[in-house]
C-alpha positions, -999 to +999 in steps of 0.1 A: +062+215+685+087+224+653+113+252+660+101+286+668+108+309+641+130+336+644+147+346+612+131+345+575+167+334+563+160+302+576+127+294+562+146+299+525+180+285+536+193+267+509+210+244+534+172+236+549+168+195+546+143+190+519+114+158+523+119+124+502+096+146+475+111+178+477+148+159+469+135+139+444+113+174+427+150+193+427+168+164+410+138+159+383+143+198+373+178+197+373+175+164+350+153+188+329+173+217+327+204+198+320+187+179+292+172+212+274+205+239+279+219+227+248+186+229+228+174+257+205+147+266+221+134+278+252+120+254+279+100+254+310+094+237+344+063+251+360+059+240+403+025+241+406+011+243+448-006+268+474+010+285+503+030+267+526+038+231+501+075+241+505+078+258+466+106+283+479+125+257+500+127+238+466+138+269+446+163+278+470+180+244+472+178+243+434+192+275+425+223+267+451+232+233+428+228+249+401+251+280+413+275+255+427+278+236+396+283+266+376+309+283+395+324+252+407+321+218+385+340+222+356+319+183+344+287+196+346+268+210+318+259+239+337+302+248+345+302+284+333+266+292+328+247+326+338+223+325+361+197+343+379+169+342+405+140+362+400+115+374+423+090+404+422+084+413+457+111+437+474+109+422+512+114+385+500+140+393+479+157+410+507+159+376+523+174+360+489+201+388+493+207+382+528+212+348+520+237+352+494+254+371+517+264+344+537+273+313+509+300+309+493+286+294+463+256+325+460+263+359+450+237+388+463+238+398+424+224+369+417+188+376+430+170+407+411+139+417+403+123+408+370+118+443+355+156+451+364+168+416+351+149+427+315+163+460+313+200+451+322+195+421+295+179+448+271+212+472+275+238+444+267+216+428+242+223+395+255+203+366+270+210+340+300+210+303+306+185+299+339+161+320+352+143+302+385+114+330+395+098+328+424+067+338+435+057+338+395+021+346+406+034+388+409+049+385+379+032+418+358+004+405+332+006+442+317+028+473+311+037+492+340+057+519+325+059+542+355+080+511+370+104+513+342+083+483+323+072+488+292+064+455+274+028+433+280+042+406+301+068+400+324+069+363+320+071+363+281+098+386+283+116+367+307+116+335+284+127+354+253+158+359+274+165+323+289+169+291+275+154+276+303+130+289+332+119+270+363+090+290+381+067+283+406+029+293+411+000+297+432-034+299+421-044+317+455-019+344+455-029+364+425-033+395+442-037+428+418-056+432+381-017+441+371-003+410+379-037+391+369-033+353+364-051+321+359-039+284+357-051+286+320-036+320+310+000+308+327-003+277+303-011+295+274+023+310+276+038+281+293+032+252+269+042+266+236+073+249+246+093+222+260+078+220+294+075+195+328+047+205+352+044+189+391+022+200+416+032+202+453+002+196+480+012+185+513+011+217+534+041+226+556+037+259+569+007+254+592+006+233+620-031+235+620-051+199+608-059+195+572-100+205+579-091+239+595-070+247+562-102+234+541-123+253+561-103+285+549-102+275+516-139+270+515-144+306+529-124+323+504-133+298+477-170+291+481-179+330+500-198+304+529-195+299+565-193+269+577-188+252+612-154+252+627-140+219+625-136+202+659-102+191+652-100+235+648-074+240+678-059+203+677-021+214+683-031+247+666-040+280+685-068+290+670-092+315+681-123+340+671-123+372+691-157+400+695-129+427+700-100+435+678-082+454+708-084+422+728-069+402+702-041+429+697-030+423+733-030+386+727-010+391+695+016+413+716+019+385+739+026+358+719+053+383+702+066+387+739+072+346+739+083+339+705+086+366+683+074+371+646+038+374+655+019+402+635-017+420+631-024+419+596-056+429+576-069+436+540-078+465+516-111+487+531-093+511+555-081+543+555-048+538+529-032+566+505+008+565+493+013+599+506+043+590+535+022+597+562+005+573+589-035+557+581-050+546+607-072+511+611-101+521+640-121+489+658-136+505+688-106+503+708-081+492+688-062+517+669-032+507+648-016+524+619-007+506+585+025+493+573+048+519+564+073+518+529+102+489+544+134+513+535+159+491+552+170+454+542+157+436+570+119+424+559+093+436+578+081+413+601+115+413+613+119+447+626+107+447+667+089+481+657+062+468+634+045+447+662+027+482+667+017+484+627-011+467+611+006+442+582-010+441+546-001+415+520+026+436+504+046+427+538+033+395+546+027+377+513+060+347+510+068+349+550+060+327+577+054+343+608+046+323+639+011+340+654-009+360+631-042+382+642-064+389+613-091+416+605-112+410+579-119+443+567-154+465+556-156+452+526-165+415+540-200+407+554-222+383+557-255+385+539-281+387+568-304+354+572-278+334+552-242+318+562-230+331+524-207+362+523-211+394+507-178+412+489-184+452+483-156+459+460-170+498+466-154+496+501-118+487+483-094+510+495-065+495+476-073+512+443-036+501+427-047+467+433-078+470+419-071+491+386-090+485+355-079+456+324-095+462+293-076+441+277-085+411+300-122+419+312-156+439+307-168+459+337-192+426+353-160+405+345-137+434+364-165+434+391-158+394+396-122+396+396-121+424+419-140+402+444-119+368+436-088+387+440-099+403+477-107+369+488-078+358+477-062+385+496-083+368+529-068+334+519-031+341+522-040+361+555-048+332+568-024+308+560+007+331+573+008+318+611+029+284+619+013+281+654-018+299+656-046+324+635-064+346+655-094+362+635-119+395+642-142+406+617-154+444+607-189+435+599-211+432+632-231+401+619-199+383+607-184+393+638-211+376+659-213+337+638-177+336+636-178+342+676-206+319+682-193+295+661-162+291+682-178+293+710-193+260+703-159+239+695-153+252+728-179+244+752-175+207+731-140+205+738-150+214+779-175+191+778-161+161+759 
């Protein structure tokens, strides 16, 4: 078994040894950014790969040579340059700070967010030399004045102001109609310009077999249920529970052993921004959601939230090591049929799930609301390193995903 994991810092540490490909990916966009910083117009690298292929492991190793060589190597083309790493999602980037806390060669002012990087740019009227964003996928695709940003798109902005910007992106984790994106929309922007795209696909993260990661993609992709592979628990805990309070205690235990081991779920319960507790009810099991992460440790890291019920806004970019999911109301399974059924109407989450006129009509805002909850499901389950517990709301689900595993099972005590 890998190391346990204990401390999101070293997950992103830009000390981390990188793979034959990761290397080889970090010296091909440093090649590109040194050959395009003297040009006259902006350029861009694109890492293209789902959750867990190591696309934040590569960033972080990058942006540390490229920090080092501007701060340090008066031969290098980069000697001097301004730099920044952007990221729009306030717990990882409490990691980046954290980080930069403890190199010599990393400053914590270094890491910002992308609406703050803009403004401050806006205010000096200047521009910078390398932006690296991760996490590009939450970048805003509209205005969101009452966050201070009042231009269409975050990304566009952000290239106005750099002459070169390495990103990375996943498909999977497009999560809210304000930060909508599609392979084809992100290349529309993308390849007006001098640009080098390579796509990362060997997963990382999950110690779970290839076909147990398929059979999650084919969930959330194709809205089916298929058999459990019988490879499912092959040096993987993985497990279907009939009662979400059962699975909690399960959850705690694992915590108990190892640590960073969370009950997460998706949009459909009780969930307003009014500061005070909402509760997630499963017969027994009764857990209250994530509350706003004031201090600068990220969430999964604070002994407290074992009793709180994570949501993507925590979870989304962190490995944790045991994870118990609930899919939530608005997932069930359409009865006589192993094909799923999405109700946006039981969508909780209504800041995820605002309307886009500019991008869709109300059946193509119907559709994208269900794509982005299932997409929501997928990066659920693709958060635990050593095991993925599951329950479902829905009675019906609840019962084939049970009965299902009960048959990998009894083949695994019988074989």
């Amino acid at each position: 078994m890998k190391e346990i994991i204990n401390d999101a810092t070293k997950k992103l540490s830009p000390l981390k040894d990188l793979t034959n490909e990761q290397e080889k990916l970090v010296e091909q966009i440093l090649a590109f950014i040194n050959r395009n910083l003297d040009k006259n117009e902006h350029s861009i690298f694109t890492v293209y790969g789902d959750a867990g292929t190591g696309k934040s492991v590569v960033l972080a190793n990058l942006f540390n040579q490229i920090e080092q060589a501007a701060r340090k190597n008066e031969n290098s083309k980069l000697y001097g340059t301004e730099n920044y790493f952007v990221v729009n999602h306030p717990e990882i980037l409490k990691v980046y700070k954290e980080i930069a806390g403890k190199s010599p060669d990393l400053f914590k002012k270094d890491f910002t967010r992308p609406t703050t990087l803009i403004n401050q740019l806006d205010k000096k009227n200047s521009s910078v030399d390398v932006v690296v964003i991760d996490e590009a996928h939450l970048l805003l695709s509209r205005s969101d004045p009452y966050n201070n940003f009042t231009y269409d798109n975050q990304l566009v902005e952000i290239i106005k102001r750099a002459k070169v910007v390495v990103l990375v992106f996943d498909q999977y984790q497009v999560l809210r109609t304000k930060t909508f994106w599609t392979d084809k929309q992100l290349e529309k922007i993308t390849h007006q310009y001098p640009h080098d795209d390579y796509h990362l696909t060997h997963q990382f993260r999950m110690n779970a077999s290839d076909e147990l990661i398929n059979w999650f993609n084919h969930f959330t992709d194709d809205e089916e249920i298929l058999p459990f592979p019988k490879n499912a628990r092959d040096n993987y805990d993985f497990r279907v529970f009939n009662d979400a309070e059962k699975m909690r205690q399960e959850i705690v235990k694992r915590n108990d052993e190892v640590g960073l081991s969370r009950i997460l779920s998706t949009t459909g319960y009780p969930s307003i921004l009014d500061g005070g507790k909402h509760y997630i009810t499963e017969g027994k099991f009764k857990m209250p959601w994530d509350q706003y992460n004031y201090t600068s440790k990220p969430w999964a890291e604070i002994p407290e939230t074992i009793d709180e019920v994570g949501s993507i806004y925590t979870c989304q970019g962190f490995d944790l090591n045991y994870t118990g999911i609930i899919l939530s109301p608005p997932l069930s399974q359409i009865p006589g049929t192993m094909k799923l059924k999405i109700d946006p109407s039981k969508f909780t989450d209504i800041e995820a799930f605002k309307k886009r006129k500019d991008l869709f009509d109300q059946n193509e805002l119907t559709e994208a609301k269900k794509r982005l909850f299932m997409n929501m499901i997928n990066v659920l389950l693709k958060r635990g390193v050593y095991g993925t517990y599951i329950y479902a709301h829905d009675p019906l689900l609840r019962e084939t995903l049970y009965n299902l595993f009960q048959k990998i099972i009894n083949k695994n005590l019988n074989a």
